[in-house]
N, CA, C and O atoms as a CHARMM CRD file, in Angstrom:
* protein
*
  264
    1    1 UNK  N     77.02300 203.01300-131.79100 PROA 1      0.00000
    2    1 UNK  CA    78.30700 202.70400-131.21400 PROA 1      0.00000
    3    1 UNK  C     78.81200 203.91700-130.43900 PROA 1      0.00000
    4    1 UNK  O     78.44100 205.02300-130.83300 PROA 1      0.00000
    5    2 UNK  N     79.68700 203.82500-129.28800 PROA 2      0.00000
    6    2 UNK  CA    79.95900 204.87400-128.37700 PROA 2      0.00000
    7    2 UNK  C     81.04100 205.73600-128.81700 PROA 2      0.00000
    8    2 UNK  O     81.92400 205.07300-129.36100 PROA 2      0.00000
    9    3 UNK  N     81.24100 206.76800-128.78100 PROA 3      0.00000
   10    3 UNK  CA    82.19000 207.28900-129.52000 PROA 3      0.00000
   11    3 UNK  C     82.67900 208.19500-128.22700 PROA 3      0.00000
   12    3 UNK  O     81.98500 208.81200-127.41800 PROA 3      0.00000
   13    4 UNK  N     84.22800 208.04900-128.31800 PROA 4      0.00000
   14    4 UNK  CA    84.93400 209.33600-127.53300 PROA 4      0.00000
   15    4 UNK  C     84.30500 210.61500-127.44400 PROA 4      0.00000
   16    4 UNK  O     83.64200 211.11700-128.35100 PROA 4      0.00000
   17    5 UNK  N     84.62500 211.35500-125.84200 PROA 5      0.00000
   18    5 UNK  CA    83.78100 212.55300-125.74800 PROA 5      0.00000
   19    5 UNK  C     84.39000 213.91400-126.34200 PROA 5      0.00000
   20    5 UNK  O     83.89800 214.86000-126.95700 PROA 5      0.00000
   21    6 UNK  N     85.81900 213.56100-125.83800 PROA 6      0.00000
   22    6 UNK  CA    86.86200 214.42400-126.65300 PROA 6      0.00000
   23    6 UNK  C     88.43400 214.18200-126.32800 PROA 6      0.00000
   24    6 UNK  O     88.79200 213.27200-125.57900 PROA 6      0.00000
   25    7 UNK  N     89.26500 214.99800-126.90200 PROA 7      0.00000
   26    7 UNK  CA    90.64400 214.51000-127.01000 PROA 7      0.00000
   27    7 UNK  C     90.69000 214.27200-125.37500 PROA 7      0.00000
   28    7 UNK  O     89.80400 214.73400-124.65600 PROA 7      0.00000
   29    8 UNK  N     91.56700 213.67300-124.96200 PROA 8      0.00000
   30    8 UNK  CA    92.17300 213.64900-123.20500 PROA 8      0.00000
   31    8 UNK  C     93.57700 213.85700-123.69800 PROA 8      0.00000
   32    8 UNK  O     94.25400 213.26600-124.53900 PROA 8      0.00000
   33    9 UNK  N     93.82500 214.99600-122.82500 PROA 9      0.00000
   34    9 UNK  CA    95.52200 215.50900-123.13700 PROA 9      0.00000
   35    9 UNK  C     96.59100 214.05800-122.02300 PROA 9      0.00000
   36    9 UNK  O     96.40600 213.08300-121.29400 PROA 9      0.00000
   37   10 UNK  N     97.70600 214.91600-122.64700 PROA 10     0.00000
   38   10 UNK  CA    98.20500 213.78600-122.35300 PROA 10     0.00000
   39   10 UNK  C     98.75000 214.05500-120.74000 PROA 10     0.00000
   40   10 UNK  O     99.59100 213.15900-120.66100 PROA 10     0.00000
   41   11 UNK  N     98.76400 214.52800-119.84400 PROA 11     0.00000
   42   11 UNK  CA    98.91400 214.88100-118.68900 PROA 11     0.00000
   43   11 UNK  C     97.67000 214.32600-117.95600 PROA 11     0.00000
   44   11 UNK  O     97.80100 214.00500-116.77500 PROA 11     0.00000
   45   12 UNK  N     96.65900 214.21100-118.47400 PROA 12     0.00000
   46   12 UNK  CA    95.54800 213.41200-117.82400 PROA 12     0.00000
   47   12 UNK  C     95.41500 211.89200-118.09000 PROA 12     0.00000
   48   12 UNK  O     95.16000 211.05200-117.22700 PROA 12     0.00000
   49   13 UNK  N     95.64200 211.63900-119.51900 PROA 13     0.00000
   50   13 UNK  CA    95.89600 210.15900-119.72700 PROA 13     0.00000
   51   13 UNK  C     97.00500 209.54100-118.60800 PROA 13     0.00000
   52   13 UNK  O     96.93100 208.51000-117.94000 PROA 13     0.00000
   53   14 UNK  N     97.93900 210.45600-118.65700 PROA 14     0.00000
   54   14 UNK  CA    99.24000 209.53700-117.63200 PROA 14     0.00000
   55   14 UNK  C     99.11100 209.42900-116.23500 PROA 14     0.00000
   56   14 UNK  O     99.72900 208.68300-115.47600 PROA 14     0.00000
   57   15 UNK  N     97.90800 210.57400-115.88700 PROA 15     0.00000
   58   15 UNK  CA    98.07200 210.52500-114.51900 PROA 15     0.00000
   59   15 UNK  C     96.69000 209.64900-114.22900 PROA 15     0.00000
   60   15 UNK  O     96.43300 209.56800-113.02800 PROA 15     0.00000
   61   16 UNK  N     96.05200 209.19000-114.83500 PROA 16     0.00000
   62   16 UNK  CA    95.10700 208.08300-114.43700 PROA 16     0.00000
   63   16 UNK  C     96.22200 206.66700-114.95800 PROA 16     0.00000
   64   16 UNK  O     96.37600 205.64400-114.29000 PROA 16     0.00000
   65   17 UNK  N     96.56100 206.81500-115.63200 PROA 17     0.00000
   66   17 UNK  CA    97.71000 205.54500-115.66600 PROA 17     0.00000
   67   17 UNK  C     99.09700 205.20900-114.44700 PROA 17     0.00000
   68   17 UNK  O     99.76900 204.18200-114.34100 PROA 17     0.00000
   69   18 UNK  N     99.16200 206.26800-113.78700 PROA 18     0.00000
   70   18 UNK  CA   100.17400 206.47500-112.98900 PROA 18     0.00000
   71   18 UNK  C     99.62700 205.65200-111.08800 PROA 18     0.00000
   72   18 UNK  O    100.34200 205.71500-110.08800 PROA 18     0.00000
   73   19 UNK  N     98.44300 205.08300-111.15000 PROA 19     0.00000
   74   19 UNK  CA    98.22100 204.42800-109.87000 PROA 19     0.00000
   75   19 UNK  C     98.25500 203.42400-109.53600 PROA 19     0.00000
   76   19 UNK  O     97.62800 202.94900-108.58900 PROA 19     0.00000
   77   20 UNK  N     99.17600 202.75800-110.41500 PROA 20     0.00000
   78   20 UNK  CA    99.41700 201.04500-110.42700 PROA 20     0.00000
   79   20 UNK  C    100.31400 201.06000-109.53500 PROA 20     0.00000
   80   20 UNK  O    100.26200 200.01100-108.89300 PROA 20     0.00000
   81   21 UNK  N    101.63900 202.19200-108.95100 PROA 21     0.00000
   82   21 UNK  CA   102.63000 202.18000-108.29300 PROA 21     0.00000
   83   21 UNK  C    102.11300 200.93300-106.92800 PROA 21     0.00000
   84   21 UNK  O    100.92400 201.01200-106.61900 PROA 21     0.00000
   85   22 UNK  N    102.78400 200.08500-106.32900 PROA 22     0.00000
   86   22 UNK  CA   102.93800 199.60500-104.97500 PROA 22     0.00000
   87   22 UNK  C    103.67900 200.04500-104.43800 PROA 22     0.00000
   88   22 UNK  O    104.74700 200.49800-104.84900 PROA 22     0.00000
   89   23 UNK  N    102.95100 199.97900-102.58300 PROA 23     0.00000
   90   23 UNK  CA   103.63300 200.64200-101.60900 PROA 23     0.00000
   91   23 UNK  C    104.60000 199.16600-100.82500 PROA 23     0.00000
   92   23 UNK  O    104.21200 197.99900-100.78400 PROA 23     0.00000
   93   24 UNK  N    105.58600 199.58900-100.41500 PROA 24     0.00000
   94   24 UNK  CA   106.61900 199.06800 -99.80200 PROA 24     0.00000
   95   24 UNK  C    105.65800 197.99800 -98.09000 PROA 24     0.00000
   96   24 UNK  O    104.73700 198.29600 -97.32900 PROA 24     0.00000
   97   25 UNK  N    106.41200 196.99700 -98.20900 PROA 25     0.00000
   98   25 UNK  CA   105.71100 195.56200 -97.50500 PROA 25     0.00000
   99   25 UNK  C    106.04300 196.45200 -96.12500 PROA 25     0.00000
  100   25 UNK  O    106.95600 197.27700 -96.07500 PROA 25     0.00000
  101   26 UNK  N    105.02900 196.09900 -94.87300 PROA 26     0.00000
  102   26 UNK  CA   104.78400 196.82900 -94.01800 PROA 26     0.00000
  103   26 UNK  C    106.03600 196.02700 -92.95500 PROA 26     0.00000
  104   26 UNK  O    105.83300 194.87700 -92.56600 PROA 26     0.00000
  105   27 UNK  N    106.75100 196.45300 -92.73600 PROA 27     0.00000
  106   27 UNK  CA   107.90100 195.51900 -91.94200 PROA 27     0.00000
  107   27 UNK  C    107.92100 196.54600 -90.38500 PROA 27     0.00000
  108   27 UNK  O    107.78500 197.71600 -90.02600 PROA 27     0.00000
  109   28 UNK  N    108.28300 194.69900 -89.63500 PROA 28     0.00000
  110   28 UNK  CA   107.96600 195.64800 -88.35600 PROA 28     0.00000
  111   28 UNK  C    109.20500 194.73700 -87.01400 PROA 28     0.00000
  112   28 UNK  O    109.86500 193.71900 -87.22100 PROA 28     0.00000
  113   29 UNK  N    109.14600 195.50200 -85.82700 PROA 29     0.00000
  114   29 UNK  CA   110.16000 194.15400 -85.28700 PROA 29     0.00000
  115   29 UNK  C    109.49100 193.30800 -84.54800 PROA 29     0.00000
  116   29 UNK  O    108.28400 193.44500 -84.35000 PROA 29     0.00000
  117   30 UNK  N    110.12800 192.42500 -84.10200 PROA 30     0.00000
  118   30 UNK  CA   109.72600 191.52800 -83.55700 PROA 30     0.00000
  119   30 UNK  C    109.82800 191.34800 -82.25200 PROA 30     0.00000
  120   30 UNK  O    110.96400 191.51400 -81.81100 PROA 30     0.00000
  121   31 UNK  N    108.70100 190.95700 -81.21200 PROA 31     0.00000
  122   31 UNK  CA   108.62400 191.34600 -80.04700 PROA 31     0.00000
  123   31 UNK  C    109.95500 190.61300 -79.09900 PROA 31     0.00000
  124   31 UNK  O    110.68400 191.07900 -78.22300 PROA 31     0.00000
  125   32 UNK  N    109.86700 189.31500 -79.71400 PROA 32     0.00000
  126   32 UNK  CA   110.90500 188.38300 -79.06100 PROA 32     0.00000
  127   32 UNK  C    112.53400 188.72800 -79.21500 PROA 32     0.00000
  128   32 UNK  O    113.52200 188.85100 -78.49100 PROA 32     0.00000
  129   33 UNK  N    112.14400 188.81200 -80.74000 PROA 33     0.00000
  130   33 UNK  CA   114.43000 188.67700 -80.85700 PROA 33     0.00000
  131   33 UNK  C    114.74000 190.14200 -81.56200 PROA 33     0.00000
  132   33 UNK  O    115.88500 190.52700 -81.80200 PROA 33     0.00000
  133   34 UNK  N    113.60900 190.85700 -81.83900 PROA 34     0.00000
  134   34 UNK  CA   114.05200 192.50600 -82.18500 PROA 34     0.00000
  135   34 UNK  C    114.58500 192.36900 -83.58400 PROA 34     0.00000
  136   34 UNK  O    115.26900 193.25400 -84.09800 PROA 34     0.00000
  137   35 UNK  N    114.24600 191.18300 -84.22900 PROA 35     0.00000
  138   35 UNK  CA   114.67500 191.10700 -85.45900 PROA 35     0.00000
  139   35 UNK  C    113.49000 191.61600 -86.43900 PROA 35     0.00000
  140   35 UNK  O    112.33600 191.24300 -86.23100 PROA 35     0.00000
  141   36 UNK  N    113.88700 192.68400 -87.77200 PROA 36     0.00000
  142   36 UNK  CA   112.55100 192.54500 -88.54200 PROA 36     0.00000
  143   36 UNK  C    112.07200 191.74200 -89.36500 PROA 36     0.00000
  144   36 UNK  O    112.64000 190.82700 -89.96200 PROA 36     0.00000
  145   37 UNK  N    110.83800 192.13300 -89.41300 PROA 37     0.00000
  146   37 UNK  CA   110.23000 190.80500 -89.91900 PROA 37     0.00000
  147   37 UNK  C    108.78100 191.54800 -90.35300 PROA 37     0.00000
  148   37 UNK  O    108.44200 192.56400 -89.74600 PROA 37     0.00000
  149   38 UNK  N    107.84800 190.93600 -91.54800 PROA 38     0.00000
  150   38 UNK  CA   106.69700 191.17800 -92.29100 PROA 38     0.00000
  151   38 UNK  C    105.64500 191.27500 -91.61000 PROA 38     0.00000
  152   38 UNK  O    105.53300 190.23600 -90.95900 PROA 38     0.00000
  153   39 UNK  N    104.94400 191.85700 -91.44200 PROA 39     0.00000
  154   39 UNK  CA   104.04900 192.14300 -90.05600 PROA 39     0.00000
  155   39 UNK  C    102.66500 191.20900 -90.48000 PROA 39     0.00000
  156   39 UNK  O    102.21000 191.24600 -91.62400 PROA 39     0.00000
  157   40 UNK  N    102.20400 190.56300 -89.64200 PROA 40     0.00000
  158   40 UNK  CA   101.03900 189.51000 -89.37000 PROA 40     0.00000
  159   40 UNK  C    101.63400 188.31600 -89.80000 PROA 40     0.00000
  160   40 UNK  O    100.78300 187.52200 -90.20200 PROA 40     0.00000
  161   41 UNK  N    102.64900 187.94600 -89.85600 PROA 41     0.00000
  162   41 UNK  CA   103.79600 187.01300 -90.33300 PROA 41     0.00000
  163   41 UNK  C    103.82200 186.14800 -89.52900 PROA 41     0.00000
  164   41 UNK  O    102.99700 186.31800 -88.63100 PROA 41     0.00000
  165   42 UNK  N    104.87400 184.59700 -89.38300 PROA 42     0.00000
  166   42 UNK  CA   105.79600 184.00600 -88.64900 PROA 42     0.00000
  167   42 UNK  C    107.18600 184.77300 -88.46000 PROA 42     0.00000
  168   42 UNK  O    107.60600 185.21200 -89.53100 PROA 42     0.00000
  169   43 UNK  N    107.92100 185.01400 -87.46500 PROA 43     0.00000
  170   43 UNK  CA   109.15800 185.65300 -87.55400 PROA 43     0.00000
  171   43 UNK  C    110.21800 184.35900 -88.03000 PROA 43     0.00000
  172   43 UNK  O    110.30100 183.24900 -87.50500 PROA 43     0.00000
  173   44 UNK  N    110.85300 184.80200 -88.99700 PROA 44     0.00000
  174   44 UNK  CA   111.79900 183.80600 -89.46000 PROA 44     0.00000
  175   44 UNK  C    113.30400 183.48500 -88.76700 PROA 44     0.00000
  176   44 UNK  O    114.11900 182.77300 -89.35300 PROA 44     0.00000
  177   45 UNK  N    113.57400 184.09000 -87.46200 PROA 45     0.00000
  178   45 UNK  CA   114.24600 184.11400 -86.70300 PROA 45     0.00000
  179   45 UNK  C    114.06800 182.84100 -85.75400 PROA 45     0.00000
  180   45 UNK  O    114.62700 181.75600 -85.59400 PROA 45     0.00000
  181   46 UNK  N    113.06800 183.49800 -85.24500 PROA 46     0.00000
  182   46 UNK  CA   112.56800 182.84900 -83.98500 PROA 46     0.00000
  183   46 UNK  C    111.42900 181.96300 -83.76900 PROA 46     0.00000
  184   46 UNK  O    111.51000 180.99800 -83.00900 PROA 46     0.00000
  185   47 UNK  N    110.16600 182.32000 -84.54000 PROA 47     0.00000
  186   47 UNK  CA   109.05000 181.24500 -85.01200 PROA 47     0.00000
  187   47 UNK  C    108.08300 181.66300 -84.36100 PROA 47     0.00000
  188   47 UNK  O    106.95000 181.23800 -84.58500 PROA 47     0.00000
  189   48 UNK  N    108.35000 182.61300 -83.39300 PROA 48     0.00000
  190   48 UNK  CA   107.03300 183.36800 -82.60900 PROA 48     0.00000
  191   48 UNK  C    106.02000 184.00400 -83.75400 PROA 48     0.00000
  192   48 UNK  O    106.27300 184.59300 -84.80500 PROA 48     0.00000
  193   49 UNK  N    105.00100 183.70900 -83.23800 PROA 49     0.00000
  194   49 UNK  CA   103.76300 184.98300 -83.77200 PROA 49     0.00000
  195   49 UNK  C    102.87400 185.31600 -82.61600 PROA 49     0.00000
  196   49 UNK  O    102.81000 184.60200 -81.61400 PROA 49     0.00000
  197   50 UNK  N    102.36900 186.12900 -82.73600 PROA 50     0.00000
  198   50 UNK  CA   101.56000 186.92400 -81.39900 PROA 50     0.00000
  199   50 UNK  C    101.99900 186.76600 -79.95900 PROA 50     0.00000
  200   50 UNK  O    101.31800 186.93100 -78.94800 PROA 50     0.00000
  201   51 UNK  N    103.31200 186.40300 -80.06600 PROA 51     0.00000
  202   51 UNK  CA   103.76700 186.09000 -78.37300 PROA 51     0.00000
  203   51 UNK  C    103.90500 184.37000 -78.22900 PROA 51     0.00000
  204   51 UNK  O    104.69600 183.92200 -77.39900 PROA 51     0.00000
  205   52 UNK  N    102.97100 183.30800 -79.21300 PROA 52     0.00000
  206   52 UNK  CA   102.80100 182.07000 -79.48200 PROA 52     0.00000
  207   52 UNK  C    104.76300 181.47600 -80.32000 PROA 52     0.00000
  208   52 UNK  O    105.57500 182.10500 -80.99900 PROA 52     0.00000
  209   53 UNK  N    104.75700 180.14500 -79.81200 PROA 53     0.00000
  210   53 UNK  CA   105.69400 180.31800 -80.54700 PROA 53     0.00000
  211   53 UNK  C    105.08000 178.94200 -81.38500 PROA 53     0.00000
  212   53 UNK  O    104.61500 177.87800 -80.97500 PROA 53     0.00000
  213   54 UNK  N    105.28500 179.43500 -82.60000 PROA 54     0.00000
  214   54 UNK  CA   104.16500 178.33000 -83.90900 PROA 54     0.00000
  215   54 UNK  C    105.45500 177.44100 -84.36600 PROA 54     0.00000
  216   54 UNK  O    105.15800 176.25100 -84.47200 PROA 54     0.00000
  217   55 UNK  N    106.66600 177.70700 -84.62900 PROA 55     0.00000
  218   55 UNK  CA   107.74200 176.94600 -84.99300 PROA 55     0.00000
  219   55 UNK  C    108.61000 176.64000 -84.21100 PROA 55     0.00000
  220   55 UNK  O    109.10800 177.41100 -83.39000 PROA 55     0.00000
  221   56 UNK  N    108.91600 175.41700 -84.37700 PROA 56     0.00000
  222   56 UNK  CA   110.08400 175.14500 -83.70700 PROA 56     0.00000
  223   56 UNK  C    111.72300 175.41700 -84.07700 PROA 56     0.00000
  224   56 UNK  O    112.20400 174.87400 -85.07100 PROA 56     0.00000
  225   57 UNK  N    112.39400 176.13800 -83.36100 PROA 57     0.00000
  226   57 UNK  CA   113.36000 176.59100 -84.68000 PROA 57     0.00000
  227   57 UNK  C    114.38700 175.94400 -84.16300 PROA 57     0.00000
  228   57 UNK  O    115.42800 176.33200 -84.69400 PROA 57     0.00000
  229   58 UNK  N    114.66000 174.65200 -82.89300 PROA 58     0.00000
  230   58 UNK  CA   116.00100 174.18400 -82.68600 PROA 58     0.00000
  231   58 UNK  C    116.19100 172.92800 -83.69200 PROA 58     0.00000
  232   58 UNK  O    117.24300 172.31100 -83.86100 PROA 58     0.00000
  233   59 UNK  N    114.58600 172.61000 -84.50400 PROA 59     0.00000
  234   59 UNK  CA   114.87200 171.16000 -85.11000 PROA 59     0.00000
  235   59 UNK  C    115.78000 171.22800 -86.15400 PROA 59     0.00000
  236   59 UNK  O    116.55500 170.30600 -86.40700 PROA 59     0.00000
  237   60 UNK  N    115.69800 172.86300 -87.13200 PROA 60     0.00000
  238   60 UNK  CA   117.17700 172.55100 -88.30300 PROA 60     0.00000
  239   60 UNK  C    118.38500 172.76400 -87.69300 PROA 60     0.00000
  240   60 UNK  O    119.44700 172.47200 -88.24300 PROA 60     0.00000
  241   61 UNK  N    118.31700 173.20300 -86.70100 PROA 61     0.00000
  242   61 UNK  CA   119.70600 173.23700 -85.50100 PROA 61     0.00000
  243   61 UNK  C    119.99200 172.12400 -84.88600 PROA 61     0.00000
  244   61 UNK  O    121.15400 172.00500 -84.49600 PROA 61     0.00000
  245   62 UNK  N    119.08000 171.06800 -84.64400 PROA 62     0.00000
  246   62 UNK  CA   119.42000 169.71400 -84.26700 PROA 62     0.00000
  247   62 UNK  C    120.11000 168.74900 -85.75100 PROA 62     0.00000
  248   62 UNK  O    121.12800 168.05800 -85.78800 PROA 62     0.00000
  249   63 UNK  N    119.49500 168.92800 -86.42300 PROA 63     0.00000
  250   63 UNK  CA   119.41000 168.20400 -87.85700 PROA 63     0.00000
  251   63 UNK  C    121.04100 168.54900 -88.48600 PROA 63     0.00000
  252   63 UNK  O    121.59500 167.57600 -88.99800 PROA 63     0.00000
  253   64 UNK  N    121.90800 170.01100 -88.47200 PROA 64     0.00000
  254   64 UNK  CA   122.71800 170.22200 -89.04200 PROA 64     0.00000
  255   64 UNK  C    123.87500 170.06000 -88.14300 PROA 64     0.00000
  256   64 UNK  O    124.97300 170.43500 -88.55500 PROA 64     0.00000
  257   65 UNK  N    123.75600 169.49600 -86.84200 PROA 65     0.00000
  258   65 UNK  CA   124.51900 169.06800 -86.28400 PROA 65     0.00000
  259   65 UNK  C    124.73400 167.65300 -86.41600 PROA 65     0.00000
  260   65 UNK  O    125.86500 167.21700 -86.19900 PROA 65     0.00000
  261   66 UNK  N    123.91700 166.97200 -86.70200 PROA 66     0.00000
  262   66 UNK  CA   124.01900 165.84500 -86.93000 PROA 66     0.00000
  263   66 UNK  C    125.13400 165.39700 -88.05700 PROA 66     0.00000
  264   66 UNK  O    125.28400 164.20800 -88.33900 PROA 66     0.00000
């Protein structure tokens, strides 16, 4: 059976435990309305992606006028 090689202090235990941290979502603006928005995304503004516009964003603007 494998047995420990020797004590690990505790400044080394924590700092191999310490790399779970996450880095902050890459946010960026948006070419169309300068609004930010999650980068490789749909912009939730406007509905553009890559210059394309993938959503239509007057239909909940038609709908809540109604």
């Amino acid at each position: 059976m494998a047995l420990p090689k020797g004590k690990v202090s505790k400044a080394r235990g924590r700092t191999r435990r310490a790399n779970w941290k996450l880095s902050l979502p890459g946010i960026v603006e948006c070419p169309q309305c300068h609004e930010k928005k999650l980068a490789h995304r749909v912009c939730k503004h406007c509905g553009y992606y890559n210059g394309v516009q993938v959503i239509d964003m007057t239909e909940g603007e038609k709908k809540a006028n109604a």
